[in-house]
N, C-alpha and C positions, 0 to 999 in steps of 0.2 A: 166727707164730701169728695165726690172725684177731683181730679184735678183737671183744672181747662186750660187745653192748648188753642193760642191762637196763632193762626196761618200767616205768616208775613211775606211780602210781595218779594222776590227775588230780585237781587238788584242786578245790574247791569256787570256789574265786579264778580258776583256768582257764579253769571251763566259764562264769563269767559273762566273763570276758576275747574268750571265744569269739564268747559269743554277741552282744556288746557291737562285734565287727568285722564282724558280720555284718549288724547293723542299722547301721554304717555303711555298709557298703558298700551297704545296702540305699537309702539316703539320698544317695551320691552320682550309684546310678540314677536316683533319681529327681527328681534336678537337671538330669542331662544330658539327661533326657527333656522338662523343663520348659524349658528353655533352645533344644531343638532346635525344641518347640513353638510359644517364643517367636518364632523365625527365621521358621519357617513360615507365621504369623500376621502378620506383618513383613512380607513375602512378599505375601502375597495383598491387603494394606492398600495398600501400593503398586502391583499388577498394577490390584487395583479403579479405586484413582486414576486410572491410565492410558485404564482403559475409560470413567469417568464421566466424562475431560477436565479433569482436574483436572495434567495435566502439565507444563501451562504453569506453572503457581503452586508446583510445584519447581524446588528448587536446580539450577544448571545441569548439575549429575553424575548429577543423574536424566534427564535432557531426552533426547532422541532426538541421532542422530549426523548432523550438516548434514553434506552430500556437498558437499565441494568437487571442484573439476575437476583442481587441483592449476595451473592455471595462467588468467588471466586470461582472458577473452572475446573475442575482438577485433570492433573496430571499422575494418574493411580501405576506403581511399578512401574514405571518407566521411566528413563531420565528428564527432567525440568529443564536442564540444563548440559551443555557438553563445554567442555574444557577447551580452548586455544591456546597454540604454544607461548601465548604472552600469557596465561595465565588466567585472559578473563574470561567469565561464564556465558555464553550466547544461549539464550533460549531456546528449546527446542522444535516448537511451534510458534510461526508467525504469523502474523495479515500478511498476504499480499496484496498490492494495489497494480497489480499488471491491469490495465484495462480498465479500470475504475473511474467513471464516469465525473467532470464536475460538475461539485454539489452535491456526491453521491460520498468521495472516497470520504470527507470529512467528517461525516457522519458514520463511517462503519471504521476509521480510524479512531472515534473516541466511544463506540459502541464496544470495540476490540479494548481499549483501555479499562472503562469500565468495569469489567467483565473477567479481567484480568490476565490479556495479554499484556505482554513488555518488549515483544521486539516487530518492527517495523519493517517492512522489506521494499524498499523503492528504487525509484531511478530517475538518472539526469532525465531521460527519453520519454519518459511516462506522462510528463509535462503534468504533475497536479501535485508537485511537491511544496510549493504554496500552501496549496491546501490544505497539505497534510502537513504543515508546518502550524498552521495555525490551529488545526484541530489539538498538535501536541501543545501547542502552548495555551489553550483551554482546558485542556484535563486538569492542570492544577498538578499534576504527577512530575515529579524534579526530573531533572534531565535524565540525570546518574543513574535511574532505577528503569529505564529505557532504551533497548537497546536499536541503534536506526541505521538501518544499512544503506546505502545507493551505489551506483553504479557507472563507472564510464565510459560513454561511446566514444569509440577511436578514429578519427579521419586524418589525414597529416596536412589537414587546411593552413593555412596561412595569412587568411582573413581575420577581419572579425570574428570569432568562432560561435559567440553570442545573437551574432545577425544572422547567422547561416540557417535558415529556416526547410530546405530540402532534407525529405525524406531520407536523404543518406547520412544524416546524422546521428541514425540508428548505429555507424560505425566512426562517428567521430572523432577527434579529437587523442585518438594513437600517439601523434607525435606529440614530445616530452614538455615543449613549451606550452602547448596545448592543453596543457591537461590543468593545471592549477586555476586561471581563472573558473575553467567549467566547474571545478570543487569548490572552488570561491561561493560562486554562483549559487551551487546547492547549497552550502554551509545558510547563505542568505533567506533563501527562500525557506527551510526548513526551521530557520532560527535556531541553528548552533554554532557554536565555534569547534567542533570536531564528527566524526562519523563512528560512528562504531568501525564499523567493516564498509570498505570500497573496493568493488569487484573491478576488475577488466571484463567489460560484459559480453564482448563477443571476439573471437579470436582470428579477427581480419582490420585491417588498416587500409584505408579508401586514400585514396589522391584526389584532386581535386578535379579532376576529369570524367571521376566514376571507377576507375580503374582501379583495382590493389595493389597498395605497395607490397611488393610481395616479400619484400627482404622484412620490413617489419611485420610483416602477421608470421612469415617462419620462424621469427626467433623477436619477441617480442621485450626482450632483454632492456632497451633502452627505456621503452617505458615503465620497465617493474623498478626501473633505478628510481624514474621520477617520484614511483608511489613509494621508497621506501624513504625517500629525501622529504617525506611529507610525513610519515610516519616520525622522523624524527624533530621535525619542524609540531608535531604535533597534535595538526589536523587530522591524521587517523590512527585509529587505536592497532587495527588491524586490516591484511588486505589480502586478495586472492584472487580468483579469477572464475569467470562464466562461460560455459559451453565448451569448455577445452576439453578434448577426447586425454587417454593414456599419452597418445605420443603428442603430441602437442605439449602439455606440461613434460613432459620429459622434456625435452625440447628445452624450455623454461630453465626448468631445474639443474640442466648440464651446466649454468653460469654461477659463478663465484657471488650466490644471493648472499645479502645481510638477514633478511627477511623473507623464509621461505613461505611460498603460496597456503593461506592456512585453512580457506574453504573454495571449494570449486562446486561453483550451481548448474545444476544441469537438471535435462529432462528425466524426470522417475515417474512413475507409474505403472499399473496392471498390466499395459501394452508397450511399456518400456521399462522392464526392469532394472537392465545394464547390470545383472547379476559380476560380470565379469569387474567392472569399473567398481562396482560396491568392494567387493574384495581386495583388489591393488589400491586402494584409498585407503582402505582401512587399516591395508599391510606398511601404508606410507606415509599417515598419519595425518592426512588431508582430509578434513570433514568434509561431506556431501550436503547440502542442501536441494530438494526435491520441490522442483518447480511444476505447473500441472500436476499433483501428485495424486489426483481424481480424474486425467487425462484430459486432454486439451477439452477445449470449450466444445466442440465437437462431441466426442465420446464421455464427456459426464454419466448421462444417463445410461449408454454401454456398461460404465463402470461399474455405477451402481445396481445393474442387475447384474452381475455376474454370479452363476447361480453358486459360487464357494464364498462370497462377499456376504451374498443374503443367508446361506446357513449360518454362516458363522454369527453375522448380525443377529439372529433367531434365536443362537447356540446363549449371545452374552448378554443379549437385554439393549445392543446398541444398534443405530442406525448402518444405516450402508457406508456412509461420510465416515460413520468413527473407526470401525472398522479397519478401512482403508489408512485411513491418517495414521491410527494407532499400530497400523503392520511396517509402514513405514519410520515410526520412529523405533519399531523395534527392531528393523535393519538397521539402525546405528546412524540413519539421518534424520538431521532438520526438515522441516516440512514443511511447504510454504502455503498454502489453500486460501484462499480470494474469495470473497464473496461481498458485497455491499448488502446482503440482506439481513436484518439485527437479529434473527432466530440463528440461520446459519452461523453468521460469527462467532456467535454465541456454541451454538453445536458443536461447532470444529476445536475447540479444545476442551473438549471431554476426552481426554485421551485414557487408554487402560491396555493394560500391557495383555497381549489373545494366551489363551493356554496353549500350551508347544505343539498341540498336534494340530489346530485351528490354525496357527500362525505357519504349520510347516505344511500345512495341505495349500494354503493360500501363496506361500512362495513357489510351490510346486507348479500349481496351477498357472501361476504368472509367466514362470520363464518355459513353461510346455510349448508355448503357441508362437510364431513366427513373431519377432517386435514389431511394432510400428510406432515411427515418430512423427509426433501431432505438430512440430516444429521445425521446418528446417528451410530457410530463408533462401539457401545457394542460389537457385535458379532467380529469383526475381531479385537478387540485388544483381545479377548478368552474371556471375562467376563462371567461373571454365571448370571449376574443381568443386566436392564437397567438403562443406566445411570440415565434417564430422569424420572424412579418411583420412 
């Protein structure tokens, strides 16, 4: 027999029971809604960040995904590595970070790690040594297996040297007091307590006026003491100088050094060979590093048509870039080539040593044609003289 339900009247207690689940439920809508809105809001705080360049200054779960190659770069017949009179190994291809954007350089500093670069090449003036301080200390790669070079601007200020925010601090900090907090400085921001290699990076000393101290930029003696009083204090493993012609380092060398100058960086490329300085470096046992070594930002693409670049590129299976890079290390210098883009970084150390008549058509062709340098600062710092005579 079915069973019979009977209806009973609702009571008063019911219909507030009722209405009391329905403004619940009414309430967990509108939590879920708030919470979804939260997300969304969440959402667009961090997209905005990403557009305004604020994604360096997050956590590394936020950061972009470095493209590794999944297996190191090679460096085929040609040297890895070159010797310093202290005995330690500098790499022979580096990142540079001339010019390197922030937010830009941190990102192709640990694209350059990954990938299997080990020497770094910056500067007090470069202003993104932060940056690239922090990228080295996200790689997870131990100091010791990295090699970081910087550089210091000369000025014989007497201020705060730290506060001094004008453009002529591109010549900084020359005089001898001057010089250790700015390496403090860097030590800081890079997050080490020593440098591989510190250059003297431009071979003029500014006064506070604008003017050159002309007795220190001729004979820069006083401050090669400083740096070797740090050298043994420490802070650097080794030390040298930047843009110094023949007689200029002569000039240097004529003083009773502890620590002779053991690399000097200078402009090399296709439109500046400096066939003549490669040879007395080499006769005097001062390593060259090649700055611009694909020719200033200017003549890149020059570069890379030059129609003995592109045969030969044809000839080996490699690009224009490698080419070039690889002709350069087979002139017996370091190489320094720049790029924040993760394909090129990536590209620029495939180095492979050219077959001798490849590599001896392409120096030929280099030092055939009048030089020209993509750098040279004289006139707009006001000087009377060129740096480079």
């Amino acid at each position: 027999m079915p069973a019979k339900y009977t209806l009973l009247p609702l009571s008063k207690d019911s219909g507030r029971s009722r209405n009391a689940l329905g403004r619940s439920d009414a309430t967990k809508r509108s939590a879920a809604r708030l919470k979804i809105f939260a997300l969304l809001i969440t959402a667009c705080l961090f997209y905005g960040a990403f557009r305004l360049g604020f994604a360096a200054r997050l956590p590394p779960f936020f950061g972009e995904d470095i493209q590794c190659s999944g297996e190191n770069q090679t460096i085929d017949g040609l040297p890895s590595h070159y010797t310093l009179p202290s005995g330690d190994k500098i790499p022979s291809v580096a990142l540079g970070v001339w010019r390197a954007a922030k937010n830009e350089v941190g990102r192709a500093v640990k694209t350059a790690l990954c990938n299997g670069y080990r020497h770094i090449d910056g500067a007090w003036i470069y202003r993104n040594e932060e940056e690239v301080g922090r990228a080295l200390k996200e790689s997870d790669i131990p100091r010791e297996e990295v090699w970081i070079t910087s550089k210091v601007t000369i000025h014989s200020i007497r201020q705060n040297p730290l506060a001094y925010k004008s453009i002529k601090l591109w010549n900084t900090f020359h005089a001898p007091d001057d010089i250790e907090p700015v390496l403090d400085e860097s030590l800081r921001r890079l997050g080490t307590d020593y440098l591989d290699l510190y250059l003297i990076h431009w071979p003029v000393a500014m006064n506070d006026d604008g003017s050159y101290d002309k007795d220190l930029t001729e004979d820069p003696y006083p401050t090669w003491q400083k740096l070797e009083e740090l050298v043994d204090k420490g802070k650097l493993r080794n030390i040298g100088v930047s843009n110094f012609n023949e007689r200029r380092i002569k000039n240097l060398t004529a003083n009773p050094l502890k620590y002779k100058p053991a690399v000097n960086q200078v402009e090399l490329s296709f439109w500046l060979p400096q066939p003549e300085l490669v040879q007395w470096s080499r006769e005097n046992d001062i390593l060259l590093e090649a700055y611009s070594p694909l020719g200033s930002s200017e003549r890149v693409r020059d570069s890379l048509n030059v129609p003995e670049v592109k045969e030969i590129a044809a000839q080996t299976g490699l690009t224009a870039a490698q080419v070039l890079i690889s002709w350069h290390v087979q002139r017996g210098t370091i190489v320094l080539p720049k790029s924040v883009t993760p394909s090129r970084v990536r590209e620029n150390l495939h180095v492979v040593r050219l077959p001798d008549d490849a590599f001896e058509k392409l120096e030929q062709a280099a030092t055939s044609h009048k030089p020209s340098r993509g750098s040279n600062p004289s006139k707009n710092w006001g000087l009377d003289f060129d740096i480079f005579d």
